[in-house]
Every structure is written in C-alpha cells, then in structure tokens.
Backbone bond lengths (Angstrom), bond angles and torsions (degrees), N, CA, C in turn:
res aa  C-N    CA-C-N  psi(-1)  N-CA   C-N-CA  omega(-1)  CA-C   N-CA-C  phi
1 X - - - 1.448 - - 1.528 109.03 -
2 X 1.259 108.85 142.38 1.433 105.86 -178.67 1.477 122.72 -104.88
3 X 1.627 99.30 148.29 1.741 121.55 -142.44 1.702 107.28 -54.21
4 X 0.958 119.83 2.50 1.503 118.47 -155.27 1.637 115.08 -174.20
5 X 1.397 123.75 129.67 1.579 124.85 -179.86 1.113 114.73 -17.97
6 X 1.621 98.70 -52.61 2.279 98.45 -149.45 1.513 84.14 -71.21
7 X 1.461 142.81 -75.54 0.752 145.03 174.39 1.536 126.59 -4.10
8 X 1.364 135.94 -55.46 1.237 165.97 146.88 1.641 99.13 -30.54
9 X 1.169 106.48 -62.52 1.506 125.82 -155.51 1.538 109.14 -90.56
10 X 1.672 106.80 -15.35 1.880 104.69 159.51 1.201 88.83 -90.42
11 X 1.249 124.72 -35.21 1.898 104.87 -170.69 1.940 118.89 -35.95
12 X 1.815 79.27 -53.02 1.913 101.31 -167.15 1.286 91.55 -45.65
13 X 1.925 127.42 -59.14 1.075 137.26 -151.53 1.373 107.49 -71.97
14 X 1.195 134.74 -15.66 1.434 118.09 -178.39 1.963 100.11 -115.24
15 X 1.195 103.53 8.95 1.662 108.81 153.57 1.140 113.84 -91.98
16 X 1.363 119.56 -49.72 2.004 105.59 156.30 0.938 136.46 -42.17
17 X 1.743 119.35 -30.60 1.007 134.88 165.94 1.295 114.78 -46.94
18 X 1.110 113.26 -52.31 1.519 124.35 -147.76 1.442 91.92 -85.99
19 X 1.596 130.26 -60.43 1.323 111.68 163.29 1.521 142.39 -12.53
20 X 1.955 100.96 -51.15 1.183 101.71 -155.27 1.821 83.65 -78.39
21 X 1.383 118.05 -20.78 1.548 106.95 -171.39 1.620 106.32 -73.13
22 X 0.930 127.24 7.00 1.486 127.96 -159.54 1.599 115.52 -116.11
23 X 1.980 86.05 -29.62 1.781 95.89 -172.95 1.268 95.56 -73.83
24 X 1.882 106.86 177.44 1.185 105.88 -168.89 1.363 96.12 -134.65
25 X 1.322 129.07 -9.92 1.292 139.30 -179.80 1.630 109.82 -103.57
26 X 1.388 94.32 107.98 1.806 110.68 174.38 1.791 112.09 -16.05
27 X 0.970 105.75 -51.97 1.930 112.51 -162.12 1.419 109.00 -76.59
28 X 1.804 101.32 -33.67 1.909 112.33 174.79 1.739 92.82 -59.46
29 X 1.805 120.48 -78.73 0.665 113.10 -167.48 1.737 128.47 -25.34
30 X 1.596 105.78 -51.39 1.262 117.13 168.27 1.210 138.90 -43.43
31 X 1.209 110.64 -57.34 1.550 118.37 147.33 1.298 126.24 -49.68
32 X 1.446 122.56 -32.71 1.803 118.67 -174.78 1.718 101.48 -78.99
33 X 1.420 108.56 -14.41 1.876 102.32 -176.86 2.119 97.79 -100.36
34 X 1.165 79.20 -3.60 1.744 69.62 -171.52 1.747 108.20 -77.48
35 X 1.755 96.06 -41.79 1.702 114.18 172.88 1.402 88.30 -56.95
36 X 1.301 134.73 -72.99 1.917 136.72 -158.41 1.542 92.14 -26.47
37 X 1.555 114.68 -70.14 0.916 118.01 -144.16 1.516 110.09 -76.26
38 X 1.464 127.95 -8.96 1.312 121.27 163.02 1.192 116.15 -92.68
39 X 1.644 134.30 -4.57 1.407 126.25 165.24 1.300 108.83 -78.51
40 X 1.876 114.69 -20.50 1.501 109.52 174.20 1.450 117.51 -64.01
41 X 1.435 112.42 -24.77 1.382 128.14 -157.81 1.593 98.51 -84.83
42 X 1.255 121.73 -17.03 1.571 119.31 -155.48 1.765 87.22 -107.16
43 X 1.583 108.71 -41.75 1.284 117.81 166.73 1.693 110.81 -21.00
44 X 1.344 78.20 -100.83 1.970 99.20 167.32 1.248 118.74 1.80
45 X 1.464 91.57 -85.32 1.566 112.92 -178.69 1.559 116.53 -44.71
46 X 1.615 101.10 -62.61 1.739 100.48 174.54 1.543 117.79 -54.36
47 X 1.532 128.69 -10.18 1.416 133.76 -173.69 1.927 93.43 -81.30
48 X 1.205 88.37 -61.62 1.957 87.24 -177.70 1.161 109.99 -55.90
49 X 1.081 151.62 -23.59 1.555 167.19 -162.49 1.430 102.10 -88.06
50 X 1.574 107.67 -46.37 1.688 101.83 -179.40 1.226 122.64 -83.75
51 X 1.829 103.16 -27.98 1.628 122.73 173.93 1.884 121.87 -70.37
52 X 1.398 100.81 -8.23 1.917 107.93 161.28 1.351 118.80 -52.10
C-alpha cells in the first residue's frame, strides 16, 4: 500500500486508466476516464496537503 494519499490516489487513477483502455464500449470507456480524472483530482489536492 502506498505511503501517502496522492500516491494511493494516482494508483486508483491509473487503474481507471487502464480500464477505460481495456473497455470496449464507448460510454464504459467514458466513464473509466471520468473516475481517472477525479482520483487525479483528489491526487493533487492530497499532494498540496502533504507539501504544507
């Protein structure tokens, strides 16, 4: 498990990733980058949060 949120939280995001590369149906895909892109967002945030 990894040591810290952002960390954790690019993990999720590049497992969504990988979903949306895997699905095969337009709307899955859509949805698997929409999740990416809010674990990136939580990412982020938890990085500035640790960098105070």
């Amino acid at each position: 498990m990894p040591r810290n949120n952002s960390a954790y939280y690019r993990a999720k995001a590049e497992d969504c990733r990988a979903q949306a590369e895997r699905a095969s149906r337009p709307l899955d895909k859509e949805s698997w980058q929409r999740l990416a892109d809010e674990w990136q967002k939580l990412a982020e945030h938890a990085e500035r949060l640790e960098n105070q």
